[in-house]
ModelCIF file with pLDDT and N, C-alpha, C, O atoms, coordinates in Angstrom:
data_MODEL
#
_entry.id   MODEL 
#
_entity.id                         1 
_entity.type                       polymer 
_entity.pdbx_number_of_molecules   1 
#
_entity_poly.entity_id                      1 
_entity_poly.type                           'polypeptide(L)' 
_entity_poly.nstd_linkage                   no 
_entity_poly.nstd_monomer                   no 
_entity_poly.pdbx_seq_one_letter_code       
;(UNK)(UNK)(UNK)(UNK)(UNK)(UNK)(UNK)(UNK)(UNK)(UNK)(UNK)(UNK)(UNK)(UNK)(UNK)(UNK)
(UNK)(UNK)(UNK)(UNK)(UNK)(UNK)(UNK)(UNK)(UNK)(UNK)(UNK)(UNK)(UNK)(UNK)(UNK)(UNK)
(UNK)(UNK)(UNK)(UNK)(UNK)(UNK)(UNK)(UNK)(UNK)(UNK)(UNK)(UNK)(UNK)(UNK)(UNK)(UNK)
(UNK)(UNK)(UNK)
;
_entity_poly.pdbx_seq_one_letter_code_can   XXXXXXXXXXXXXXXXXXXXXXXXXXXXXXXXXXXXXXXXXXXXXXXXXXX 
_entity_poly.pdbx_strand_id                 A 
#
loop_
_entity_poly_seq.entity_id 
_entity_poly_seq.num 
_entity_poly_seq.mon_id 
_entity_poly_seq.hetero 
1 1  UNK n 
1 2  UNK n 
1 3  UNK n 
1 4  UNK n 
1 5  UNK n 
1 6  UNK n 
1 7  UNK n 
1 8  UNK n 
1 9  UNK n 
1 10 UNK n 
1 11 UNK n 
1 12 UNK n 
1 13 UNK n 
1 14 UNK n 
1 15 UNK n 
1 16 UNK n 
1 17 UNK n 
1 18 UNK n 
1 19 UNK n 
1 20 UNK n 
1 21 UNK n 
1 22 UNK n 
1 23 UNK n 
1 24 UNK n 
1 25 UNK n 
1 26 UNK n 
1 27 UNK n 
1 28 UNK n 
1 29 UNK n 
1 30 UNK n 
1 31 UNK n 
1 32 UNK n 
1 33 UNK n 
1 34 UNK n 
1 35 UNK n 
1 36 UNK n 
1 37 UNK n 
1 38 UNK n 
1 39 UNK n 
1 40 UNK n 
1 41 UNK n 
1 42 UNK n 
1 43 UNK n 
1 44 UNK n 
1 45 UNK n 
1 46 UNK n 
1 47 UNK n 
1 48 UNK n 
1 49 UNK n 
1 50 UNK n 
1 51 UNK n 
#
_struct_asym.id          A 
_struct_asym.entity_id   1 
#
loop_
_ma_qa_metric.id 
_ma_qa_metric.mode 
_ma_qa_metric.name 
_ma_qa_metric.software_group_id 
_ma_qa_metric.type 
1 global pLDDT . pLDDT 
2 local  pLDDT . pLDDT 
#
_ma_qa_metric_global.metric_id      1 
_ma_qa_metric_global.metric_value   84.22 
_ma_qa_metric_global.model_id       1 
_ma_qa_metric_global.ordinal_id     1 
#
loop_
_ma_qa_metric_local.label_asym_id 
_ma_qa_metric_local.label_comp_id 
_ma_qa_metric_local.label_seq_id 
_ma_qa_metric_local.metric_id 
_ma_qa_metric_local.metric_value 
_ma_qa_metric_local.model_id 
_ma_qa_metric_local.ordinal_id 
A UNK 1  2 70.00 1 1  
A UNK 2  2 74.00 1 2  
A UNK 3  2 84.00 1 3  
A UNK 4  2 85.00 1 4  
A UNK 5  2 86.00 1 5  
A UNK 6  2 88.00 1 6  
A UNK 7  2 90.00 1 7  
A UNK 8  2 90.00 1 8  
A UNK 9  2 89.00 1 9  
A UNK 10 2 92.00 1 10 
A UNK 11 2 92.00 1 11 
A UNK 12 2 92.00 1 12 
A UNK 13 2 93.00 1 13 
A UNK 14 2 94.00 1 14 
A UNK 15 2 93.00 1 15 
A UNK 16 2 93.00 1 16 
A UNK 17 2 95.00 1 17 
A UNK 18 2 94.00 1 18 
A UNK 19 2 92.00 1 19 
A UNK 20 2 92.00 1 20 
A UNK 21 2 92.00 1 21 
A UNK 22 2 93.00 1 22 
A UNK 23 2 93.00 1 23 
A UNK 24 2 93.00 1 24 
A UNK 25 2 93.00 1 25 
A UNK 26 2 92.00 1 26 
A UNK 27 2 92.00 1 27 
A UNK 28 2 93.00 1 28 
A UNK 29 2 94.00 1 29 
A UNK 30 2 91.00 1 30 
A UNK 31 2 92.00 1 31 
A UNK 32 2 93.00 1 32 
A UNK 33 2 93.00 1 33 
A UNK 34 2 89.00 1 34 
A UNK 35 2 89.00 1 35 
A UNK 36 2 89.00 1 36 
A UNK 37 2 87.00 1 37 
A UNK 38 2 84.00 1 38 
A UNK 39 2 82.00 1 39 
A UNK 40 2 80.00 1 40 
A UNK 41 2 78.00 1 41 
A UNK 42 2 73.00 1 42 
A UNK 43 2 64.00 1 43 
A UNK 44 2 60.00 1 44 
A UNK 45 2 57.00 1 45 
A UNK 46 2 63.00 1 46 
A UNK 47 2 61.00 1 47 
A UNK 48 2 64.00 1 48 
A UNK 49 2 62.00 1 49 
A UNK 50 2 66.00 1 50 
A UNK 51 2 65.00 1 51 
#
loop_
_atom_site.group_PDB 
_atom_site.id 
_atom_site.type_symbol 
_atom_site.label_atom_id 
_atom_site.label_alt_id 
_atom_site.label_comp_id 
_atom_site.label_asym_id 
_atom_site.label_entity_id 
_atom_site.label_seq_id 
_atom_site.pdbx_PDB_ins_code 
_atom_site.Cartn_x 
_atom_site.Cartn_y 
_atom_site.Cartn_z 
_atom_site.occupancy 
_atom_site.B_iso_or_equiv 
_atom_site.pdbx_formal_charge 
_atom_site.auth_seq_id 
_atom_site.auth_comp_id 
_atom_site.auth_asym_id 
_atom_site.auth_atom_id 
_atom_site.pdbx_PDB_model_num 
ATOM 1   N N  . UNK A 1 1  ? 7.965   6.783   5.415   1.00 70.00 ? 1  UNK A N  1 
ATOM 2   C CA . UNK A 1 1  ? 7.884   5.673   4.525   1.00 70.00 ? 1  UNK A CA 1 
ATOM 3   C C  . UNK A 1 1  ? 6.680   4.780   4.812   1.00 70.00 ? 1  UNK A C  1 
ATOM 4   O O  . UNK A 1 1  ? 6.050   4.438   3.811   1.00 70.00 ? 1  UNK A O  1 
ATOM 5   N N  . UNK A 1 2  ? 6.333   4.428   5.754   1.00 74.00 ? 2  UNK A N  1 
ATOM 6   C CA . UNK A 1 2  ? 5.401   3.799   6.249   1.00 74.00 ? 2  UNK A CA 1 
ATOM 7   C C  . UNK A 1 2  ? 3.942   4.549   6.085   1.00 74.00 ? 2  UNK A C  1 
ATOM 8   O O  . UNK A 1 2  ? 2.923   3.869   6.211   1.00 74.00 ? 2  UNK A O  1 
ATOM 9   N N  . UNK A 1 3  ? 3.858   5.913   5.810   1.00 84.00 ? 3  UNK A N  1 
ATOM 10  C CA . UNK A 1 3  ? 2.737   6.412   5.241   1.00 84.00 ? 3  UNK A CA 1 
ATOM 11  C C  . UNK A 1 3  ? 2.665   6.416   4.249   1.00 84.00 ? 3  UNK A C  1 
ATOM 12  O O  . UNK A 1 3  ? 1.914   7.353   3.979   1.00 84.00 ? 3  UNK A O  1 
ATOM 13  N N  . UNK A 1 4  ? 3.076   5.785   3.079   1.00 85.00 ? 4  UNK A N  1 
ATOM 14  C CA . UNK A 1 4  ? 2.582   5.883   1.404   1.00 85.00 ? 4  UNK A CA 1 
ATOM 15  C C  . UNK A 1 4  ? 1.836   4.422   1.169   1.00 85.00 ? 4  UNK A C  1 
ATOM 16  O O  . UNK A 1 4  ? 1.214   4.375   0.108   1.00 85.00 ? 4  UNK A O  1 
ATOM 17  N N  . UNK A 1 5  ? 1.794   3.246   1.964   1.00 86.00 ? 5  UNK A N  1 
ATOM 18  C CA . UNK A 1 5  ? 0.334   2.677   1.740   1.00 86.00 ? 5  UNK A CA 1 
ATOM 19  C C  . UNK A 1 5  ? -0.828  3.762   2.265   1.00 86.00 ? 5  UNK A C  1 
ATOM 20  O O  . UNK A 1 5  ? -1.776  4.177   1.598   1.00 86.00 ? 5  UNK A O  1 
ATOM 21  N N  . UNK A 1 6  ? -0.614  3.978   3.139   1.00 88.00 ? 6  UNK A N  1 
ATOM 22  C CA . UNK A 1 6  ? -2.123  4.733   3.540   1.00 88.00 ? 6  UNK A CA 1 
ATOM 23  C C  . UNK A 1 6  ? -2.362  6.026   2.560   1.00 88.00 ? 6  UNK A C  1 
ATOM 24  O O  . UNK A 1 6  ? -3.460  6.362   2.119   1.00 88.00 ? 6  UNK A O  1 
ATOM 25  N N  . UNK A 1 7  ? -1.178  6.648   2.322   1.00 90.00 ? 7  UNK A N  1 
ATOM 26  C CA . UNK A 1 7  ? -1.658  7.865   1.072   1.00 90.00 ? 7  UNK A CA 1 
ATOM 27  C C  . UNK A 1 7  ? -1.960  7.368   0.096   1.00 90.00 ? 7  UNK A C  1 
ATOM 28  O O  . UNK A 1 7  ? -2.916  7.990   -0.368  1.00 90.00 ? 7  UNK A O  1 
ATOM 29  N N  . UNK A 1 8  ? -1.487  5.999   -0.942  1.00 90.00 ? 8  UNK A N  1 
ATOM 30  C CA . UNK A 1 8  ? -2.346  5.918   -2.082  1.00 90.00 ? 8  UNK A CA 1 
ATOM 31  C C  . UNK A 1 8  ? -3.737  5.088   -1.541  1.00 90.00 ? 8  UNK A C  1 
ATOM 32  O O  . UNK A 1 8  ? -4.665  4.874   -2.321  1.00 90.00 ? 8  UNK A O  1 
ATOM 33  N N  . UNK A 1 9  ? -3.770  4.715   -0.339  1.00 89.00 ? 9  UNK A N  1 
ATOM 34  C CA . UNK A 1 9  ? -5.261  4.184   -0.085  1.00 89.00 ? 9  UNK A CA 1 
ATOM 35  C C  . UNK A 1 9  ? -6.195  5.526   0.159   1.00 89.00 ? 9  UNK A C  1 
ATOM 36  O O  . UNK A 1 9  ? -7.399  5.307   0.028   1.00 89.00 ? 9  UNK A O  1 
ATOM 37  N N  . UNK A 1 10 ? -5.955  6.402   0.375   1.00 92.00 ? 10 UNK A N  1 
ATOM 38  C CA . UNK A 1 10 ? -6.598  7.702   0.701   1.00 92.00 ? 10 UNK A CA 1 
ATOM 39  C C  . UNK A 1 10 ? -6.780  8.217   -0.587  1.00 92.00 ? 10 UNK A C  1 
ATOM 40  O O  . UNK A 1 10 ? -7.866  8.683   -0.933  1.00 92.00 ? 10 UNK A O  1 
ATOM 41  N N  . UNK A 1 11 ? -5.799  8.172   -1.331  1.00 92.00 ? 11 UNK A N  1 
ATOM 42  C CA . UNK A 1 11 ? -6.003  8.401   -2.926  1.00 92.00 ? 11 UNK A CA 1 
ATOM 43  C C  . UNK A 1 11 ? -6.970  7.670   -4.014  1.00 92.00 ? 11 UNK A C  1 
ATOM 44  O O  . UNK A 1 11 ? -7.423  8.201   -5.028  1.00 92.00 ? 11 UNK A O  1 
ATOM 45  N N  . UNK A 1 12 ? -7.214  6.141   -3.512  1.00 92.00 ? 12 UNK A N  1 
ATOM 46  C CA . UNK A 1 12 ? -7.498  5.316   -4.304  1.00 92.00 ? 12 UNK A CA 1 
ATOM 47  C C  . UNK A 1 12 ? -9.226  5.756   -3.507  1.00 92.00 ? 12 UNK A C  1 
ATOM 48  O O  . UNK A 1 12 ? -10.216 5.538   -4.206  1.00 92.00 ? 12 UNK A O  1 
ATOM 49  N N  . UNK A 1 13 ? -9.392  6.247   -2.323  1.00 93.00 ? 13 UNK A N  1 
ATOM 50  C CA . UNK A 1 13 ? -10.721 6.397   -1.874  1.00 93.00 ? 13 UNK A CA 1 
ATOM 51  C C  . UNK A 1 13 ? -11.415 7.829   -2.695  1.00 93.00 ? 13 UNK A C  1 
ATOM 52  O O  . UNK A 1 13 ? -12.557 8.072   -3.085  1.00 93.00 ? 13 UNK A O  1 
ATOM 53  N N  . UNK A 1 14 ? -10.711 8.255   -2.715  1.00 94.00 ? 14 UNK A N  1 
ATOM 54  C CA . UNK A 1 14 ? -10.747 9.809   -3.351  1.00 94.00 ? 14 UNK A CA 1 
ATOM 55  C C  . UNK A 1 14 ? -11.174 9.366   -4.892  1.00 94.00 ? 14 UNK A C  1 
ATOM 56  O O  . UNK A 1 14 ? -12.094 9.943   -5.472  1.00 94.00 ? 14 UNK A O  1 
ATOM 57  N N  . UNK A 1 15 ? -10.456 8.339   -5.470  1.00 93.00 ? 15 UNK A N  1 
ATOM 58  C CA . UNK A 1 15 ? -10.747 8.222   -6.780  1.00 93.00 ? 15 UNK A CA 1 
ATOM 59  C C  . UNK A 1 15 ? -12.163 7.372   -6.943  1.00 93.00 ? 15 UNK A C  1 
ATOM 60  O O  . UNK A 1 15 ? -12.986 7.507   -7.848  1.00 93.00 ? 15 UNK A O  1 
ATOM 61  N N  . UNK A 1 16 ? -12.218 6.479   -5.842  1.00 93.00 ? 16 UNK A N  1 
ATOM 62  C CA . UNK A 1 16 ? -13.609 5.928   -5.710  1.00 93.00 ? 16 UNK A CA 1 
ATOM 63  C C  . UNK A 1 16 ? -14.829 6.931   -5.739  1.00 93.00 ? 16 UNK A C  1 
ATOM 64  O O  . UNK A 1 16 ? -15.909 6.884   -6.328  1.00 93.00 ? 16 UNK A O  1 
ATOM 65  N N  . UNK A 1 17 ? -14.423 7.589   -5.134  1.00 95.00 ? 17 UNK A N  1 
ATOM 66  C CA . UNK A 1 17 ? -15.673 8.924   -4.746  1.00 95.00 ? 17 UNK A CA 1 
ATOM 67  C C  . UNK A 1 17 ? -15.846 9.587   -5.984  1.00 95.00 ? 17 UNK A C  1 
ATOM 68  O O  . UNK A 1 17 ? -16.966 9.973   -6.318  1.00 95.00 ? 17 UNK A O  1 
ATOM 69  N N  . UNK A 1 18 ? -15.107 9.714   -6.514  1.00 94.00 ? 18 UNK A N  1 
ATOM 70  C CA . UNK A 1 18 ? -15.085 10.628  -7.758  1.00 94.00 ? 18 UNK A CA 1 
ATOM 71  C C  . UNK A 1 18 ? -15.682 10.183  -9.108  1.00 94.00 ? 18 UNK A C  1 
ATOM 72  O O  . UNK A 1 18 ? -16.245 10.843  -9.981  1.00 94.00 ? 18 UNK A O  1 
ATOM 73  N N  . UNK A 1 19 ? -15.297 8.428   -8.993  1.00 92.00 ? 19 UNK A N  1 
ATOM 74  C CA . UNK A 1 19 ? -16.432 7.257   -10.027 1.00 92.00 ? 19 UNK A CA 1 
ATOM 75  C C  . UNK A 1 19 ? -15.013 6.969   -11.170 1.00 92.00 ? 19 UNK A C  1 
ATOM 76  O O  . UNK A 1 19 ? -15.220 6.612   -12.330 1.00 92.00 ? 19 UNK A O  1 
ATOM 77  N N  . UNK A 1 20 ? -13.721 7.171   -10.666 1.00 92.00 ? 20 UNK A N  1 
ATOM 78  C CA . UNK A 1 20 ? -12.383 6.585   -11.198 1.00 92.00 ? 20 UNK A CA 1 
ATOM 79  C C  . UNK A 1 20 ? -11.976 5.068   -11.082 1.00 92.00 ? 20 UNK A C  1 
ATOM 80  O O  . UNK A 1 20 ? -10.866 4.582   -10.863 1.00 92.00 ? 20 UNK A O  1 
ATOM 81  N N  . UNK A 1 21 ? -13.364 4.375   -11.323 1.00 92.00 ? 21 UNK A N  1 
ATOM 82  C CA . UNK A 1 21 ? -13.055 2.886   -10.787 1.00 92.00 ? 21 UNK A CA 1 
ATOM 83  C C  . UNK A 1 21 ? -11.343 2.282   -11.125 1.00 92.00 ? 21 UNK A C  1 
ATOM 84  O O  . UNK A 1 21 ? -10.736 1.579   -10.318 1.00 92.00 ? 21 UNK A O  1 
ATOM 85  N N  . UNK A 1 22 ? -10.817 2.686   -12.349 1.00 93.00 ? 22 UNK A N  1 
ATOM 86  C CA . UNK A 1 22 ? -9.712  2.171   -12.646 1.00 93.00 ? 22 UNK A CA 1 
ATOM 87  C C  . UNK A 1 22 ? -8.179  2.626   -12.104 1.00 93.00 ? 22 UNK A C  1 
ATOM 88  O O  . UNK A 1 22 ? -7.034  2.178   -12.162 1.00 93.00 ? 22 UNK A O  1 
ATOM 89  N N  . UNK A 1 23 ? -9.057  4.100   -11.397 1.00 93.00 ? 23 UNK A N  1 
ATOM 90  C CA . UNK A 1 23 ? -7.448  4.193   -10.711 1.00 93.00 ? 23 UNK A CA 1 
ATOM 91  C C  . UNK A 1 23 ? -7.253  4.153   -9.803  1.00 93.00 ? 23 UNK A C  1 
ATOM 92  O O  . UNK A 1 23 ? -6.151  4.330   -9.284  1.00 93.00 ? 23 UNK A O  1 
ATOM 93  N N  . UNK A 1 24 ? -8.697  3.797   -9.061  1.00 93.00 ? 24 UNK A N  1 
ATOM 94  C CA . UNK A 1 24 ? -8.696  3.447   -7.185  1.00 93.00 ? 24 UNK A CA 1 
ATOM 95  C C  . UNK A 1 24 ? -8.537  2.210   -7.348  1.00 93.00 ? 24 UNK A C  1 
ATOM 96  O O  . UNK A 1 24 ? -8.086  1.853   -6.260  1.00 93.00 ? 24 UNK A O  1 
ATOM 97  N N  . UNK A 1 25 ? -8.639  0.970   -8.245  1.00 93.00 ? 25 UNK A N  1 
ATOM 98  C CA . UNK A 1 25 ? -8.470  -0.186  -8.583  1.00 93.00 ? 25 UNK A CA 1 
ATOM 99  C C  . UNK A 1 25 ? -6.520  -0.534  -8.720  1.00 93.00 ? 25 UNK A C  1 
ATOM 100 O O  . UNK A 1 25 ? -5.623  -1.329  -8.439  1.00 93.00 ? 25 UNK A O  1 
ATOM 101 N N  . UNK A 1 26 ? -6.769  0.445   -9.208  1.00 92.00 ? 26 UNK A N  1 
ATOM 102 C CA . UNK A 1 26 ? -5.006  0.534   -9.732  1.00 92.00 ? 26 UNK A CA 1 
ATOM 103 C C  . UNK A 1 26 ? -3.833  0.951   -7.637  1.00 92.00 ? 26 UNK A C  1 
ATOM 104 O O  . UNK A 1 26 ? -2.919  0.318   -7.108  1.00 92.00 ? 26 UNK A O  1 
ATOM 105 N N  . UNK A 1 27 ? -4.681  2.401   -7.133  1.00 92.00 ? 27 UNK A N  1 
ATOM 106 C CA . UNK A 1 27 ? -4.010  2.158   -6.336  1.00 92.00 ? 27 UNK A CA 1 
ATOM 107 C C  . UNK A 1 27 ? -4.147  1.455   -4.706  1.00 92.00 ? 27 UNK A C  1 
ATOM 108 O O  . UNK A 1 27 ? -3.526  1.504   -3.644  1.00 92.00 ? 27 UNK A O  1 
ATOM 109 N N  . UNK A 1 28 ? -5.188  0.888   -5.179  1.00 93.00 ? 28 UNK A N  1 
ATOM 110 C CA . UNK A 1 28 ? -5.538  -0.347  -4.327  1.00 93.00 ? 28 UNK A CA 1 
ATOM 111 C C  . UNK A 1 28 ? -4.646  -1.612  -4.374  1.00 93.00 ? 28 UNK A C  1 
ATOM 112 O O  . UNK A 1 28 ? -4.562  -2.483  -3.508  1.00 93.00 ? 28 UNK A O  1 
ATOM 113 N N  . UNK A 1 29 ? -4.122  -1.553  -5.331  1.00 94.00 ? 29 UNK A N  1 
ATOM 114 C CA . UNK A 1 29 ? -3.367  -3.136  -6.215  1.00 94.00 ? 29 UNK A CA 1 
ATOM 115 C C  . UNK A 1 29 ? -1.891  -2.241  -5.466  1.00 94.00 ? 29 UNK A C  1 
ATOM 116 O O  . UNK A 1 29 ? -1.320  -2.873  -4.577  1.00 94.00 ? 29 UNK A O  1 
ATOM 117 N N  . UNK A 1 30 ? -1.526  -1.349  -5.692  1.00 91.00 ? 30 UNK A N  1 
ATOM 118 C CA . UNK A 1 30 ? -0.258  -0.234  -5.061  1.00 91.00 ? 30 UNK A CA 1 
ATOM 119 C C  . UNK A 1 30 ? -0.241  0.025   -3.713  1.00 91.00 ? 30 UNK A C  1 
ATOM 120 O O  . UNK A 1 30 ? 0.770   0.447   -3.152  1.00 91.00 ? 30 UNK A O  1 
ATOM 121 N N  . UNK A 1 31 ? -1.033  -0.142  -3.280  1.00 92.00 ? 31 UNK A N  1 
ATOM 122 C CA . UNK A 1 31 ? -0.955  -0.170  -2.061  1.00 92.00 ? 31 UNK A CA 1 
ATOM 123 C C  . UNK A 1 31 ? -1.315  -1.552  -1.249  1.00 92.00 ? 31 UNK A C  1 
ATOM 124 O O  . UNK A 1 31 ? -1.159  -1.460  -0.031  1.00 92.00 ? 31 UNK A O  1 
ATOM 125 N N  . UNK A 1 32 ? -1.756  -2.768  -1.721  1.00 93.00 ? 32 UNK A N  1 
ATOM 126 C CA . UNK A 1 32 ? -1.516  -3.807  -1.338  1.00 93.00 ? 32 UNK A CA 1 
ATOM 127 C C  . UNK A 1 32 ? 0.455   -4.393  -1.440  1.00 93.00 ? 32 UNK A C  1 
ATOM 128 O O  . UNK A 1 32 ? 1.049   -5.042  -0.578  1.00 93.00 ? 32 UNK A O  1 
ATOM 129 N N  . UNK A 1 33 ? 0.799   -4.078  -2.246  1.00 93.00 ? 33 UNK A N  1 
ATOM 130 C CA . UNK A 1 33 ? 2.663   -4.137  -2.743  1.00 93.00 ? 33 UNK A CA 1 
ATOM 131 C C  . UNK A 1 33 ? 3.167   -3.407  -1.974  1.00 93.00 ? 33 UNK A C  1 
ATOM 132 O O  . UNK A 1 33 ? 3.933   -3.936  -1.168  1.00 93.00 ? 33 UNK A O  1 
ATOM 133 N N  . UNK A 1 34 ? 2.956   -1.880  -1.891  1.00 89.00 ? 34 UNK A N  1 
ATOM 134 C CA . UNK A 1 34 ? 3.360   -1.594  -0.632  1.00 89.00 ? 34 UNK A CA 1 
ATOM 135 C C  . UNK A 1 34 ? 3.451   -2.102  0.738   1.00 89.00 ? 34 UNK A C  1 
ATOM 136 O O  . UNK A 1 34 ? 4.579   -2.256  1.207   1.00 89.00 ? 34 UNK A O  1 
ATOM 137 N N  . UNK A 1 35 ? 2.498   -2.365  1.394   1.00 89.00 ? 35 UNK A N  1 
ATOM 138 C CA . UNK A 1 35 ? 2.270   -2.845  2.710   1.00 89.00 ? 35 UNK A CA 1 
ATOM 139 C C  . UNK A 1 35 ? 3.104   -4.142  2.851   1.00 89.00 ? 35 UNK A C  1 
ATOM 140 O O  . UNK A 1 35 ? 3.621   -4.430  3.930   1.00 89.00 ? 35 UNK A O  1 
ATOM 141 N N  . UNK A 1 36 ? 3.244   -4.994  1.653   1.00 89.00 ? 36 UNK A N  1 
ATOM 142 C CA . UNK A 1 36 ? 3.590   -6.093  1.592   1.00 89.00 ? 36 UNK A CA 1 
ATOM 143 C C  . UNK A 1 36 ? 5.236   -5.880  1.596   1.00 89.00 ? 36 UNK A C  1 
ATOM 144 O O  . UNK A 1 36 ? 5.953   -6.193  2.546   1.00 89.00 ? 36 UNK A O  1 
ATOM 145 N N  . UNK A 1 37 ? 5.552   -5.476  0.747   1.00 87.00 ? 37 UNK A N  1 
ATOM 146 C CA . UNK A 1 37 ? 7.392   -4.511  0.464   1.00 87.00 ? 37 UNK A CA 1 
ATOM 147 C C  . UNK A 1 37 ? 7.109   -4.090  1.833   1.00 87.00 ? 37 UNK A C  1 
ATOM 148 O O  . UNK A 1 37 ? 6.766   -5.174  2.306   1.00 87.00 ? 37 UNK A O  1 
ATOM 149 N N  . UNK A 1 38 ? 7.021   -3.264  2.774   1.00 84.00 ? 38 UNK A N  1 
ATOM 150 C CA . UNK A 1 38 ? 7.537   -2.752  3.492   1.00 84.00 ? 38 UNK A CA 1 
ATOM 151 C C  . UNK A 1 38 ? 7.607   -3.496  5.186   1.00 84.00 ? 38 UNK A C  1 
ATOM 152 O O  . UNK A 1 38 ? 8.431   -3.407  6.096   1.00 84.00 ? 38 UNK A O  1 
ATOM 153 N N  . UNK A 1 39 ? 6.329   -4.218  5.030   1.00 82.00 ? 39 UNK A N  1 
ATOM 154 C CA . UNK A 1 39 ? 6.201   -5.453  5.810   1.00 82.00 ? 39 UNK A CA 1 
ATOM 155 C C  . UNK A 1 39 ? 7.419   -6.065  6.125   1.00 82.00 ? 39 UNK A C  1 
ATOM 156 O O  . UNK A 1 39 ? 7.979   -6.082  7.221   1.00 82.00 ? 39 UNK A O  1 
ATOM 157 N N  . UNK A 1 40 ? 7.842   -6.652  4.885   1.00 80.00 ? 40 UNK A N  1 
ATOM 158 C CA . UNK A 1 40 ? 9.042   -7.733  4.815   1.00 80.00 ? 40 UNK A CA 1 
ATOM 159 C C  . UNK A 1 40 ? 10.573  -6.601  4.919   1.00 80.00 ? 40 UNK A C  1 
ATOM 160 O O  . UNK A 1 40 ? 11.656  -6.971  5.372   1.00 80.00 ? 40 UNK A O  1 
ATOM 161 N N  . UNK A 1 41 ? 10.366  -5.634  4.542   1.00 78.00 ? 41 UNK A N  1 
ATOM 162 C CA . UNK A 1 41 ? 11.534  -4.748  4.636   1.00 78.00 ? 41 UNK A CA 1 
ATOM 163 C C  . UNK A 1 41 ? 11.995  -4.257  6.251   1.00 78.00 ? 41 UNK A C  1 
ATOM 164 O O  . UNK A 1 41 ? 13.146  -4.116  6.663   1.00 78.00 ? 41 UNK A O  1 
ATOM 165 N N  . UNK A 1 42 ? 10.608  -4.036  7.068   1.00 73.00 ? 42 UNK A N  1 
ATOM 166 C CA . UNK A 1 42 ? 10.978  -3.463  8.476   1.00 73.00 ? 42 UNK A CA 1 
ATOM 167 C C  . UNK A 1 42 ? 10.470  -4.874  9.418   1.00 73.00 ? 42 UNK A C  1 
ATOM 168 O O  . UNK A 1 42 ? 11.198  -5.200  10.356  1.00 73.00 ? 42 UNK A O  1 
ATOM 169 N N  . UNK A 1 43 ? 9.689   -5.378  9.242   1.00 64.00 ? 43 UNK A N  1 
ATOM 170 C CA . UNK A 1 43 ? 9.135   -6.283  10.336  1.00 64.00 ? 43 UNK A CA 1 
ATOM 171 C C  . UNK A 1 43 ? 10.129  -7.340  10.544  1.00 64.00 ? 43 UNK A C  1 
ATOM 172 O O  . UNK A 1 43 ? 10.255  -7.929  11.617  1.00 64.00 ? 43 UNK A O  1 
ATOM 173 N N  . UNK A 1 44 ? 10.779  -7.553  9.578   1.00 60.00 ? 44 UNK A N  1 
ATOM 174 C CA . UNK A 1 44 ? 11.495  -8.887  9.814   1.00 60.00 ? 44 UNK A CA 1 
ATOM 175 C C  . UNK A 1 44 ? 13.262  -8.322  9.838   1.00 60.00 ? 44 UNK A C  1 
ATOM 176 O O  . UNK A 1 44 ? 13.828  -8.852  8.882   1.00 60.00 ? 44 UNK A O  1 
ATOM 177 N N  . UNK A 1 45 ? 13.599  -8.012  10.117  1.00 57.00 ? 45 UNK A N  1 
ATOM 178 C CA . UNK A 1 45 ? 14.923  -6.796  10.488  1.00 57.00 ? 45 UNK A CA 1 
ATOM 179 C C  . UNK A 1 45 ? 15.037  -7.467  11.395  1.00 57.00 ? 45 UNK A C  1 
ATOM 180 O O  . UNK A 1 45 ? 15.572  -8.573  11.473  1.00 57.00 ? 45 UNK A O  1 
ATOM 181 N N  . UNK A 1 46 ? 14.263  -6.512  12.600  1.00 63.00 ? 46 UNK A N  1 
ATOM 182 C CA . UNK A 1 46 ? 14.819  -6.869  13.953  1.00 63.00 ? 46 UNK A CA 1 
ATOM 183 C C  . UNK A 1 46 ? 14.588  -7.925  14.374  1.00 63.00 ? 46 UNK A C  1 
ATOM 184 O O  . UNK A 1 46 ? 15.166  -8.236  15.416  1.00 63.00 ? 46 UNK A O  1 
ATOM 185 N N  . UNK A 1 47 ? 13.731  -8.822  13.795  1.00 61.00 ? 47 UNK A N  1 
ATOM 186 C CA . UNK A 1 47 ? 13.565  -10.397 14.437  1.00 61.00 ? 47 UNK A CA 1 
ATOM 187 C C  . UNK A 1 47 ? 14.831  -11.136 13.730  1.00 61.00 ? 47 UNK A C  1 
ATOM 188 O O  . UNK A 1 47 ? 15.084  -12.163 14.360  1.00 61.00 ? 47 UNK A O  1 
ATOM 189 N N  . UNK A 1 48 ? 15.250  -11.046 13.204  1.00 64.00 ? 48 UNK A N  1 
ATOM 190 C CA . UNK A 1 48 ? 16.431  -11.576 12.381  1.00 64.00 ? 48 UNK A CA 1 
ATOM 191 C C  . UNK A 1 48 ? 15.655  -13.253 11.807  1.00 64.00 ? 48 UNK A C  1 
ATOM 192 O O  . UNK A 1 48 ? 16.006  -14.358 12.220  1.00 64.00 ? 48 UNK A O  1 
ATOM 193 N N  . UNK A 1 49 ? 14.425  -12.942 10.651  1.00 62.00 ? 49 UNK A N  1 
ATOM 194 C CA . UNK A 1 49 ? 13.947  -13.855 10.323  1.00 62.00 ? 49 UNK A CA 1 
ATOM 195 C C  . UNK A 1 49 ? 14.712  -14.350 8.753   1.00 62.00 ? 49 UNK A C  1 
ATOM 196 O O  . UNK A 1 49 ? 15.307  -13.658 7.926   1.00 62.00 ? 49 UNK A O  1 
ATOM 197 N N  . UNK A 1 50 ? 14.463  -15.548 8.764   1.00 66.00 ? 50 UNK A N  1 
ATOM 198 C CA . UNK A 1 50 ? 14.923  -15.738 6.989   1.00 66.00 ? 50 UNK A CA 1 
ATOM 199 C C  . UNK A 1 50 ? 13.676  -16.504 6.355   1.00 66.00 ? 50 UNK A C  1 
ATOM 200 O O  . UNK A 1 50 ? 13.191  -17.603 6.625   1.00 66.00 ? 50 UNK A O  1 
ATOM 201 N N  . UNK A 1 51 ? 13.332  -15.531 5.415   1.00 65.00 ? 51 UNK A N  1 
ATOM 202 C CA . UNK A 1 51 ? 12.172  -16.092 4.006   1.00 65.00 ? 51 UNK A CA 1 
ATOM 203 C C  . UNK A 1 51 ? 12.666  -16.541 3.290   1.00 65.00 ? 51 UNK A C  1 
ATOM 204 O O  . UNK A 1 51 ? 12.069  -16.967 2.301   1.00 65.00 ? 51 UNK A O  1 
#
């Protein structure tokens, strides 16, 4: 679970390379939500924090 920010960032580099500005744009924006979702999903568990 923790590897699907880095696969659509690997994806979104792939689409850069390729001259797909709109869908490395797209999973750049998907993989910022990710990191962020999963951040708050595992990091704050075991600290027993409240947002």
């Amino acid at each position: 679970m923790m590897a699907l920010p880095f696969a659509t960032l690997f994806l979104g580099l792939i689409c850069a390379w390729r001259g797909h500005r709109f869908w490395a744009i797209g999973l750049w924006a998907t993989t910022l939500i990710l990191m962020i979702a999963l951040f708050l999903l595992h990091a704050t568990d075991p600290l027993d924090l409240q947002f």
